[in-house]
N, C-alpha and C positions, 0 to 999 in steps of 0.2 A: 833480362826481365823475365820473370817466371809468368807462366800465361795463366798460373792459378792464382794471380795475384790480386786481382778483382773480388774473385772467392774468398775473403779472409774473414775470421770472425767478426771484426772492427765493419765488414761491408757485406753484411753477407745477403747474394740473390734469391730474391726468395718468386719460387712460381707464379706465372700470371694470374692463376685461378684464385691467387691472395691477395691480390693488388685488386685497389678500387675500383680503379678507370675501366680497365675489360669490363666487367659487370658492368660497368653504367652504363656502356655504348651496347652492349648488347640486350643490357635494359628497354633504352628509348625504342626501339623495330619492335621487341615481344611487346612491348605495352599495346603499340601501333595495332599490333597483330591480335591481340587481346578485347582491344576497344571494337575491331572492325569485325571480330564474331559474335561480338555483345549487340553491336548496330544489325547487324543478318539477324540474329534471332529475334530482338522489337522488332525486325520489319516482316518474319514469317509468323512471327504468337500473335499482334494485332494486328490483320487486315484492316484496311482501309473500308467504312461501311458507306452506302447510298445515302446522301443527303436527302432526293427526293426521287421519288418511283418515277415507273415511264408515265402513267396517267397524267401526273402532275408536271411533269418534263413537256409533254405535250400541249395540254390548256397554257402554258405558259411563253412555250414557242408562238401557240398562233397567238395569244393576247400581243404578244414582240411582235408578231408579221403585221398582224390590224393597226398597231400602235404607227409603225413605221410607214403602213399605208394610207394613215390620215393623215400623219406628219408633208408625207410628199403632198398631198392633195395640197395640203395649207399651203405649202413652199407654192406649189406650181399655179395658186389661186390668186397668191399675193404678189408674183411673178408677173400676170396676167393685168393686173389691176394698179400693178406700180405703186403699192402702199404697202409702208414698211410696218409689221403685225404690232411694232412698239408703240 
């Protein structure tokens, strides 16, 4: 058997860099790779902005603390008294 005999014109090999498959498998990683510098750059071109400043972060903390400190009052009132607020 001649070991050129795979090579013939009727079969002839032709380089990987012609064939589909290589290219598609090393397609899917570079798109991967492609996608995941596109997502880096949306997340350094638009910063994340402040929904609300400290002032109003503040008045709205203590309204949550007052709020939470009436609620207990009520729980520990209706506790005291044995009647249920319904």
């Amino acid at each position: 058997m001649n070991p050129d005999s795979k090579n013939t014109p009727h079969n002839p090999v032709t380089p990987w860099y012609r064939q589909f498959w290589p290219w598609f498998i090393i397609a899917l990683p570079a798109a991967a790779v492609v996608a995941s510098f596109f997502t880096l750059w949306l997340a350094i071109s638009r910063p994340d902005y402040i929904v609300i400043d400290d002032d109003e972060y503040q008045r709205l903390k203590s309204g949550l603390k007052a709020q939470q400190i009436e609620q207990k009052a009520e729980s520990d009132h209706n506790d005291k008294s044995g009647t249920d607020p319904e």
